[in-house]
Residue, then its C-alpha position, 0 to 999 in steps of 0.5 A: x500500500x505504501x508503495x503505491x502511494x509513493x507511485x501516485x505522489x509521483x505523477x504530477x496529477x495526483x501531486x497537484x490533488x494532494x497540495x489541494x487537500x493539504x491545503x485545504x487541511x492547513x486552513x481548516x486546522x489554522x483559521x482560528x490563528x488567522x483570524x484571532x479566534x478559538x476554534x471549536x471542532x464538533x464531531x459532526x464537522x469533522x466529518x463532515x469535512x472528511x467527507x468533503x476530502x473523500x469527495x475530492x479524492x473520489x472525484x480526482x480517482x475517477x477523471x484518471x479511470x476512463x470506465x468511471x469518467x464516461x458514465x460521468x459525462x454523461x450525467x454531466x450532460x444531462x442538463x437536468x442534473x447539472x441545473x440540480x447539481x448547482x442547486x445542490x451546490x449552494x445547498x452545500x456552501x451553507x453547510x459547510x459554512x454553518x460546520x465551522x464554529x468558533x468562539x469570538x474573543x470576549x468583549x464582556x469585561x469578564x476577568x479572565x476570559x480571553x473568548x466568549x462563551x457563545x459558540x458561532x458559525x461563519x454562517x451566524x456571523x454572515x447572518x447576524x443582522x438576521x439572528x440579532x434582530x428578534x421580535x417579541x413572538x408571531x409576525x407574518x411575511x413582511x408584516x410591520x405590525x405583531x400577529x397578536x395584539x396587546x394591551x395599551x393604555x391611552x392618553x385617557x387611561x382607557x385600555x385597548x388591544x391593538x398589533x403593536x409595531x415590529x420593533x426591526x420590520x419596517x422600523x425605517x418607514x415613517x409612515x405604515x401606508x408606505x409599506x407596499x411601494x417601500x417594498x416594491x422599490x428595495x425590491x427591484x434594488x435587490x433584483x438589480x444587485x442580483x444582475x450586476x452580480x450575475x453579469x459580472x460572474x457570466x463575463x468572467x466565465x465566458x471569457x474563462x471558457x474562450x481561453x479554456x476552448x482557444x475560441x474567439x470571445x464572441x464565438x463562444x458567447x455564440x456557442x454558449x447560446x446555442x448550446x453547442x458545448x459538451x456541457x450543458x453550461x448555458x443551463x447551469x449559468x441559467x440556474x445559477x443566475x436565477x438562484x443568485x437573483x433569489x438569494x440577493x433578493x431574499x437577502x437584501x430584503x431582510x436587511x428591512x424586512x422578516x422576509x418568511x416571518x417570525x416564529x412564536x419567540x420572534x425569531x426570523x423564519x427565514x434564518x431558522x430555514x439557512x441554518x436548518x440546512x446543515x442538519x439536513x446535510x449532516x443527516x443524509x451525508x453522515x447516516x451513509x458514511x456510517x452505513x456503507x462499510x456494513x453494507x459493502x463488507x457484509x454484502x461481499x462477504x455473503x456472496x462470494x464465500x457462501x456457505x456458513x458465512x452467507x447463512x450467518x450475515x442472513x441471520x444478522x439482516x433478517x434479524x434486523x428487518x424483524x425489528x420496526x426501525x421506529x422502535x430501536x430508533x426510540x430507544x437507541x434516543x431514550x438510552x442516549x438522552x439518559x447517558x447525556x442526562x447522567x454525564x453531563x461533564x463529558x459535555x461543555x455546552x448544550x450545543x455539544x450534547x446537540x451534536x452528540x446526540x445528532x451523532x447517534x441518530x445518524x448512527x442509529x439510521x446508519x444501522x437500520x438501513x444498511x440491510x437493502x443495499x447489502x442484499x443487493x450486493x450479495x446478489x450482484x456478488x453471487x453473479x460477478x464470482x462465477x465469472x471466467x476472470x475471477x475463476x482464472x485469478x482463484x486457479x492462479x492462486x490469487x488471494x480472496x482478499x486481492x480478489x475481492x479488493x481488485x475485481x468485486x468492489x470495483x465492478x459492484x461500486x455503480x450499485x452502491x453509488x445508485x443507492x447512496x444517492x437515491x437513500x439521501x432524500x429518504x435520509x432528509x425527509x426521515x428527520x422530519x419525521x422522526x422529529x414529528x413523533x418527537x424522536x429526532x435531533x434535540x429540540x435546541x437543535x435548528x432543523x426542518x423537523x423540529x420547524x415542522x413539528x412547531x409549527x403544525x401546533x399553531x396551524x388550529x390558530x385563527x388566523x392561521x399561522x402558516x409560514x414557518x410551515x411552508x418555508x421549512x417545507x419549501x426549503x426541504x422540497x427544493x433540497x429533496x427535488x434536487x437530489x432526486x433528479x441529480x440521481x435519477x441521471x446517476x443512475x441512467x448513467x450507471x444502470x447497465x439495463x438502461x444503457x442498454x434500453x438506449 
């Protein structure tokens, strides 16, 4: 192994991908020297980001395997897949974003504290003029006035119940009736900074993409316009200008107004939504990391040595699917939420104990779910071990475990990413469930279950209080919809059955 690594620092490619990841690696275990903070790992980020370095190492494998790179490309000409992968793209920054914490030097005067006690994301600080700007409880979609009223007293002592005005929302309007034409103007200023935005990053790419392709600068704003590349770039640029022109808008417009509400403690919706992101991400990307050594080891195993093995990993899976997931689920939580309880010194703060415990309901969905992929496998493994090149490597007498290593995981691996991408909607959408039956993340836990799970409380109100339901729900359909279509492409791509029906 040692050899082959030294083989592959060798090569100029492979030099250029592990400068990038040593980079990468250096900035994530130095920002806090940087930028005069103190660090802060959870868990979760951890692996997140050695997700992220897998991801990067995986793509680089798979530009130099020519049978990995050509299924690729044509997901990547697919233009549905591409518009949702862009959309999966800032999805994923806001994740990343959010899995950095910190904590600021302290600004208290508290004797002997050098940093405060309040753990932050970059995300939080790029989103303090949302998160800081809190009403007293429920205001509806660039409301200026509270949803409830109150008791006030005028200048004759009389009482009466009137909505009360937004301490934030609205504060720079003199006038309540200026409302609508105020937001029709701060409207088109976000719009137009999307364009200019938007403008500038398409003349930087096209120019990119002439020096790229050796084209003429207005022969490639031709070809770009027809489509005459092998990418799909005028869909992707198209998606990403519509993205980028929501954003700014959204944005820009919550600088004066709570653009999604607030919800009942007077927080802004739509910053609850933003960081609801991360635990979507977390959910769906660490459940698989945790699921798929059980499936492919135990899946390989019980098709290609049979016999006692196979029968004893069957008893195992078997055993597992007998049980309803919904009930080990509950009490793998339960017996987590009494160790927190009973050890709360291994914990600094409640945002650890928060982790911790989203942690252990990945692990949880992990266990649980590795069972359909590993019978999957083992079917794939009982066919690939009766095949004339894995005969011939066994009469030569090559080991199980090369075989194994070198000849099935490599050709069972377009089966195990079909599944891995299909399963991450599932993962996503099961936190919302879970949180529903009030067994999923710790409630101090920002996520769109937990927004649900609030919010359909205050749907018997009257009026009704509909919008923390619908901007968690528009947020985890938009997620959701785009991991679907990118995997159907995935999947078109890999699936031998439909390669051949084209």
């Amino acid at each position: 192994m040692s050899s082959r690594l030294l083989k592959l620092l060798q090569q100029h490619y492979w030099q250029k991908v592990f400068f990038i990841l040593v980079l990468l690696i250096t900035v994530y275990r130095s920002y806090s020297w940087l930028f005069n903070v103190e660090a802060v790992y959870l868990t979760t980020d951890v692996l997140i980001y050695f997700l992220l370095i897998c991801g990067i190492i995986f793509a680089a494998y798979i530009r130099q395997q020519p049978h990995l790179a050509i299924p690729w490309r044509q997901v990547f000409k697919n233009k549905i897949a591409m518009s949702s992968a862009v959309v999966l793209v800032f999805f994923i920054i806001a994740g990343l974003m959010d899995s950095i914490h910190f904590r600021q030097p302290d600004k208290s005067g508290v004797k002997d504290a050098a940093y405060s006690t309040d753990m932050q994301s970059l995300l939080d600080v790029s989103l303090r003029y949302i998160s800081t700007d809190s009403e007293k409880t429920y205001s509806a979609p660039f409301a200026i006035y509270s949803y409830a009223k109150e008791n006030f007293i005028n200048e004759n002592g009389v009482k009466y119940r009137a909505y009360p005005r937004l301490k934030f929302a609205g504060s720079h309007l003199q006038d309540p009736r200026n409302r609508w034409p105020d937001i029709a103007s701060k409207s088109v200023t976000g719009l137009l900074l999307g364009l200019m935005i938007v403008t500038l990053l398409t003349v930087v790419f096209v120019f990119y993409l002439s020096k790229w392709r050796i084209h003429n600068y207005s022969n490639t704003w031709k070809k770009l316009l027809k489509g005459e590349f092998d990418l799909p770039w005028n869909v992707m640029l198209i998606t990403v200008a519509v993205v980028i022109l929501l954003c700014c808008w959204l944005f820009y417009m919550s600088n004066f107004y709570h653009v999604m509400g607030t919800d009942k403690v007077g927080q802004d919706v739509f910053y609850l939504t933003l960081k609801s992101i991360r635990t979507g991400l977390v959910i769906g990307t660490l459940t698989t990391l945790i699921m798929l050594p059980f499936a492919i080891a135990l899946g390989v195993m019980a098709g290609y040595f049979k016999g006692v093995v196979d029968d004893v990993i069957q008893y195992i899976y078997t055993t597992l699917n007998s049980i309803p997931g919904i009930l080990l689920i509950v009490a793998v939580m339960l017996a987590i939420d009494v160790y927190i309880e009973n050890h709360t010194s291994f914990f600094e703060t409640a945002i650890e104990r928060a982790d911790i415990k989203l942690l252990a309901l990945c692990a949880v969905l992990g266990i649980t779910s590795w069972t359909g992929l590993c019978r999957l496998l083992r079917g794939e493994v009982f066919k690939l071990r009766e095949l004339e090149y894995i005969q011939a490597a066994k009469s030569l007498g090559v080991s199980n475990f090369k075989i194994i290593i070198s000849h099935i995981i490599p050709n069972v691996m377009h089966i195990v990413l079909i599944v891995v991408v299909l399963d991450f909607s599932g993962l996503v959408l099961a936190e919302a469930v879970l949180a529903y039956i009030g067994v999923g993340v710790d409630p101090s836990t920002i996520s769109w279950g937990n927004m649900i799970n609030s919010a359909r409380l205050e749907l018997a109100r009257d009026p009704v209080v509909w919008w923390s339901l619908l901007s968690a729900f528009s947020f985890m359909f938009a997620l959701v919809l785009a991991a679907n279509l990118f995997s159907d492409a995935i999947r078109d791509a890999f699936d031998p059955r439909q390669q051949g029906v084209k």
